[in-house]
C-alpha positions in Angstrom: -2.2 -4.2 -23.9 -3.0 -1.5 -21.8 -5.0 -2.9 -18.0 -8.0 -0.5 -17.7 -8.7 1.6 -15.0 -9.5 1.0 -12.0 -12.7 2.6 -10.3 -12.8 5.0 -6.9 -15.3 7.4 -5.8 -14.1 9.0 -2.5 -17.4 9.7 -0.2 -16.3 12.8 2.1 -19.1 12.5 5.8 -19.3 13.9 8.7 -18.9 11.7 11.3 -22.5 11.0 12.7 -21.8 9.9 15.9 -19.6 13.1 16.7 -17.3 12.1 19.3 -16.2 15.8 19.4 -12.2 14.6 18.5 -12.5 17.4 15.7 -11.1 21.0 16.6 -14.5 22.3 14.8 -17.5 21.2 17.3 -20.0 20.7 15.3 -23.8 19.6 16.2 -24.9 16.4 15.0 -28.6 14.8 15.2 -30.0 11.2 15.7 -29.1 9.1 13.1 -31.2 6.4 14.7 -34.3 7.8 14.0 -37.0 7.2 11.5 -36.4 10.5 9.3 -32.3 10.1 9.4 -32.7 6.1 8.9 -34.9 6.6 5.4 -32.6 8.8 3.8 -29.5 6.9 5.0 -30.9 4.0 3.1 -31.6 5.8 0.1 -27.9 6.9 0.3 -26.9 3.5 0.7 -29.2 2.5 -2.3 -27.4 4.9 -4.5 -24.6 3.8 -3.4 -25.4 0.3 -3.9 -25.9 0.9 -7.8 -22.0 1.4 -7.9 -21.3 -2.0 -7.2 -17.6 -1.1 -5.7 -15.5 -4.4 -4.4 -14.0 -2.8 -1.9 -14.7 -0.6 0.9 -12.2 2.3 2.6 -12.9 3.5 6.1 -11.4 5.6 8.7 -10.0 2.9 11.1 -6.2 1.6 11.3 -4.9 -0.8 9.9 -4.2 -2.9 13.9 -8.4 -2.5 14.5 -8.5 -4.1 11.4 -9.5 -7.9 12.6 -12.2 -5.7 15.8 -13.6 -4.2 12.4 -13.6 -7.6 10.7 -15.7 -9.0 14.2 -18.2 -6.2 14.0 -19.5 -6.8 10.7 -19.8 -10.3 11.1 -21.8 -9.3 14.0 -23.5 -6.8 12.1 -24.1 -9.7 9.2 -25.7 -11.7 11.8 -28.4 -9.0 12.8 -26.9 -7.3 16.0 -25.1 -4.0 16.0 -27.9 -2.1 13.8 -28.4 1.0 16.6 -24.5 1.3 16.7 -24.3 5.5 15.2 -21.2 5.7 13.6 -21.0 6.4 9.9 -18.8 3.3 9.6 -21.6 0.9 10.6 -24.4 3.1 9.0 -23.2 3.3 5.8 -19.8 1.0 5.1 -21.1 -2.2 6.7 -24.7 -1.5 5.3 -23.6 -1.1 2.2 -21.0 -3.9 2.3 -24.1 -6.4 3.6 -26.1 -5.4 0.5 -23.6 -5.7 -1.5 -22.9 -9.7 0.2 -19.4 -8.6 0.7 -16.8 -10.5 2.9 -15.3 -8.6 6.1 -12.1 -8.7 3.6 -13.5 -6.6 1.7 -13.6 -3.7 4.0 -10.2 -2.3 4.7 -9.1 -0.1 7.7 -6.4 2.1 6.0 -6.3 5.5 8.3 -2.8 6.7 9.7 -2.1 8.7 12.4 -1.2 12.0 12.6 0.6 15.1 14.7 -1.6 17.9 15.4 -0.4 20.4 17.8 -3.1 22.7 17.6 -2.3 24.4 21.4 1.2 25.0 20.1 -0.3 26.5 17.1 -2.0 28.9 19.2 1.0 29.7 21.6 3.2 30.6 18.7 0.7 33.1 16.7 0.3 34.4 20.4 3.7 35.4 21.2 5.1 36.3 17.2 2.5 39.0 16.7 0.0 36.6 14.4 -3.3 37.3 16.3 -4.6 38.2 13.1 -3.6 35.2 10.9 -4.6 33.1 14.1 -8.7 35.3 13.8 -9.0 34.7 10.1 -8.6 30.7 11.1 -10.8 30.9 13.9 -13.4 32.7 12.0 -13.1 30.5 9.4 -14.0 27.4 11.5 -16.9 29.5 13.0 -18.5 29.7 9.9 -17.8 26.1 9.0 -19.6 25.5 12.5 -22.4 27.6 11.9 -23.1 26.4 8.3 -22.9 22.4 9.6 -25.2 23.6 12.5 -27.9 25.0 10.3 -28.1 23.3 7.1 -28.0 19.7 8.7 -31.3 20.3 10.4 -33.1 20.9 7.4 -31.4 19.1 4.7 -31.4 15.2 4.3 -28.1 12.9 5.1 -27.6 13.1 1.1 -27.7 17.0 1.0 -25.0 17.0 3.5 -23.4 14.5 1.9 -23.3 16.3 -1.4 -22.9 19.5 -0.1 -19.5 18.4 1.4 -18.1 16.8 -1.6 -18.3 19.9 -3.9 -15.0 21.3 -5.4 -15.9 24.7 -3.4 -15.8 22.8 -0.4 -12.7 21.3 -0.6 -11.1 24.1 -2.0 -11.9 26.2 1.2 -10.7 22.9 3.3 -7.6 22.5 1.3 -6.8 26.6 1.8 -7.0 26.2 5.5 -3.7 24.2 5.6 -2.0 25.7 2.3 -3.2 29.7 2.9 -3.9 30.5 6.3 -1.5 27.5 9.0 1.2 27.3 6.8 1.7 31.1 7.6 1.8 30.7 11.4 5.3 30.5 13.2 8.4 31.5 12.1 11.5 30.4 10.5 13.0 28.8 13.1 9.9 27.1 14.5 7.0 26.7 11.6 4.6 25.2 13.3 1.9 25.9 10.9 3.5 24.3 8.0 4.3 21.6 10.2 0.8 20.8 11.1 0.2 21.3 7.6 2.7 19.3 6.4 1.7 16.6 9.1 -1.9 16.6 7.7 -0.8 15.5 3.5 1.7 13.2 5.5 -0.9 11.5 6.9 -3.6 11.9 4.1 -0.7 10.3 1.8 -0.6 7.6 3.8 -3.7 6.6 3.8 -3.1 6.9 -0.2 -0.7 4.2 0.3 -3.1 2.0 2.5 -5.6 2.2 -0.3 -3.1 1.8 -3.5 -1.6 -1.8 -1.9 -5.6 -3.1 -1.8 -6.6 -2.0 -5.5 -3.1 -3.5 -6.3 -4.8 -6.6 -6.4 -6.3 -8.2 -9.6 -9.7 -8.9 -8.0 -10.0 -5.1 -6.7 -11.8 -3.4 -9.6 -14.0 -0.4 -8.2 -13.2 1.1 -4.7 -15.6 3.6 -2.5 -13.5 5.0 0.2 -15.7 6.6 3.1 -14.0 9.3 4.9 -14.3 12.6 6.8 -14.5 15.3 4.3 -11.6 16.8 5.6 -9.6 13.8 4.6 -11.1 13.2 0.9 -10.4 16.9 0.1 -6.4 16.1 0.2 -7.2 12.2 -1.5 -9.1 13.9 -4.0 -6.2 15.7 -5.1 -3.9 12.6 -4.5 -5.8 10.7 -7.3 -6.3 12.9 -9.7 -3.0 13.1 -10.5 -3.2 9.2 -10.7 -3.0 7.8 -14.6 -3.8 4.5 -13.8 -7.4 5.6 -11.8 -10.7 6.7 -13.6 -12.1 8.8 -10.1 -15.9 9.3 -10.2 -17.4 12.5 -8.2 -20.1 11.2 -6.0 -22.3 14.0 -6.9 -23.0 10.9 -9.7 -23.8 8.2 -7.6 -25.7 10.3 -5.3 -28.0 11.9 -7.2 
């Protein structure tokens, strides 16, 4: 008989503590406060009516057990003006939900990302163009985030990041515009590329050994949307997965 699918939404965010670690600098508002708190708990709700099992975020695998202590302090009442999207919305959610800190796994990799090479290369191999269209292209990534944030709630965002049109401009910044930089003898835009799905495939891996199991029935991994653009595609080419759009649960 065949075993039903398992359940994963993947929940693409901005990181709303920005420590700036991101080549696009981006500006980010208080989380903290009253307006920002509301709708982050009607995101949580929403995401609450899922009912996933298991939780996904963007730590490694070695902070597992400092994650593991922070929500059981953040069980026990304390940690609540911590920023981060991590204790905002995974350990919020996994409270609700009464889940146990085993039930929210650490499952990020780490990754090469030369970007100063990058430069140097497109620089000195005549590539000032190809090296424009990417910078212009994170300017007006910039200049969206920077205006549609202040006037849009944490679920407009939220949405707005997890559309197909958004990843498929994400996705085409690796496959269309850095995979062209460099040369043949030293690609370093393919590398970086290639670097990026190495690492996104990874965390693929970290997440596949947890829904192995036979009590892990519906996942919600929580992400930058950089990350769930390349997961997205990961698992949809997945039989044994039935993957739910969040554009669903949100809304």
């Amino acid at each position: 008989m065949a075993q039903p699918k398992k359940q994963l939404v993947l929940l693409g965010t901005y990181h709303f503590a920005n420590p700036g670690l991101d080549v696009v600098k981006v500006k980010t508002d208080n989380v903290l406060g009253e307006r920002r708190q509301a709708e982050i708990r009607a995101v949580v709700e929403r995401l609450k009516s899922y009912q996933p099992d298991q939780l996904f975020i963007e730590y490694l695998p070695s902070q597992q057990a400092h994650i593991d202590s922070l929500y059981g302090q953040y069980r026990q009442g304390k940690l609540r003006s911590r920023p981060d999207e991590v204790t905002q919305l995974a350990f919020r959610l996994a409270d609700a939900l009464n889940l146990s800190p085993g039930q929210i796994h650490c499952v990020d990799s780490p990754g090469d990302f030369p970007y100063d090479s990058l430069v140097q290369v497109a620089q000195t191999t005549g590539q000032q163009a190809m090296l424009a269209q990417l910078h212009t292209q994170m300017e007006t990534f910039r200049r969206w985030f920077d205006g549609y944030l202040p006037t849009h709630t944490v679920s407009d965002m939220l949405n707005a990041m997890n559309t197909p049109q958004f990843q498929q401009v994400d996705l085409n910044t690796y496959s269309g515009i850095l995979n062209q930089i460099g040369t043949s003898e030293n690609a370093v835009g393919s590398y970086i590329a290639g670097e990026w799905w190495k690492r996104n495939l990874r965390i693929q891996s970290n997440i596949l050994r947890v829904m192995a199991g036979e009590k892990a029935r519906k996942g919600l991994v929580i992400f930058g949307a950089g990350h769930v653009s390349v997961l997205n595609q990961l698992f949809t080419l997945d039989p044994h997965y039935n993957l739910i759009p969040v554009a669903k649960i949100l809304n």
